[in-house]
N, C-alpha and C positions, 0 to 999 in steps of 0.2 A: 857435233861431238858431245858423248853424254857422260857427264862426272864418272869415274871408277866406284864399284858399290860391293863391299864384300858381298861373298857368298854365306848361303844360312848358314853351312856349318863354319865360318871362319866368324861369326858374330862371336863376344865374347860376354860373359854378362858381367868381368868387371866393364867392359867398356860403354856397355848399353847404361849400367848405373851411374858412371859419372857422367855421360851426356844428357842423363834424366835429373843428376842431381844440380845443375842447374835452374833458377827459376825461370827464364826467358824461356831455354829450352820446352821444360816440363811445360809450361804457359802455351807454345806453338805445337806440340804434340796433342796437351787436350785440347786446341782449336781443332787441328786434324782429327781427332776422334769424331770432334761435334760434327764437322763437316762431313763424317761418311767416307767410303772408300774412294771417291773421286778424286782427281788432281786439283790441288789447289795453287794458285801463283804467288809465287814469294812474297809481291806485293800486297798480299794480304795479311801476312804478317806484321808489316811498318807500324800496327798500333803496339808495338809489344818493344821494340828498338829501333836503333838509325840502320840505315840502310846497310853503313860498312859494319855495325856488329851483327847486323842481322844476317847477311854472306859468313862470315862465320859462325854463331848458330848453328847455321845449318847446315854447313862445311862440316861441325863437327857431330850433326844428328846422323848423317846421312854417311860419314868413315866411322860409325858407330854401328852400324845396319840398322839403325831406328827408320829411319825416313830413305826413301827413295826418287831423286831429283831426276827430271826429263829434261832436256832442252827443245822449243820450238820455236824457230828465229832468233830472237832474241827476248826472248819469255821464256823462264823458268818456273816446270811447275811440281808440285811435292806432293809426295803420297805417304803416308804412314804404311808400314811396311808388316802390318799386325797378321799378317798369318805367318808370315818368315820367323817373326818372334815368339806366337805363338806355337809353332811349331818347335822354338830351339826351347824357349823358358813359358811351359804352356801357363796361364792365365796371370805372369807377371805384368805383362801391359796393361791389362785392363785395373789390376791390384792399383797399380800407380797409377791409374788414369783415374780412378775413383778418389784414391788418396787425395788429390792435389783437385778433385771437385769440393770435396770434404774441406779440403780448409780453405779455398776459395769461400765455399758459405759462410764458415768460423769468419773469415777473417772481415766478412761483410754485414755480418752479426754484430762484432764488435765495433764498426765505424758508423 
């Protein structure tokens, strides 16, 4: 059985904004950028949070229409959902995925 995922036109972009305005979030979306359009396993996540805030994360990227979750057995795997958003709010994800590279740098400049 596979998570409930709105549809594109039911995406809303207050809601895609608060689940980007997050840093965990925003943090596991630009992984998913990096990684390409492939499915990635939750457990790939685990360097960014624990396990039970990381289920919700993503609980709330993926009723957000950011991310879209598969289930295979018992493996869970996550896609970024970048033509569905692109399509609703065109070049907002990438805006923010650049943003949050941006001060990733900043912030690794200053330490």
């Amino acid at each position: 059985m596979n998570p409930q995922h709105p549809d594109v036109d039911q995406i809303s972009l207050s809601n895609v904004l608060a689940a980007l305005g997050d840093p965990t979030r925003l943090a596991i979306v630009a992984e998913l950028a990096r990684k390409g359009d492939g499915p990635v396993s939750c457990s790939h996540f685990l360097m960014f949070t624990s396990k039970t805030n990381l289920s919700y994360h993503l609980a709330k990227l993926r009723e957000a229409g950011v991310t879209r979750t598969e289930v295979s057995g018992t493996s869970r795997f996550t896609t970024l959902r970048r033509a569905d958003l692109d399509q609703r709010f065109p070049d907002l994800l990438a805006s923010v995925i650049t943003g949050a590279s941006t001060a990733d740098e900043s912030e690794a400049q200053t330490t």
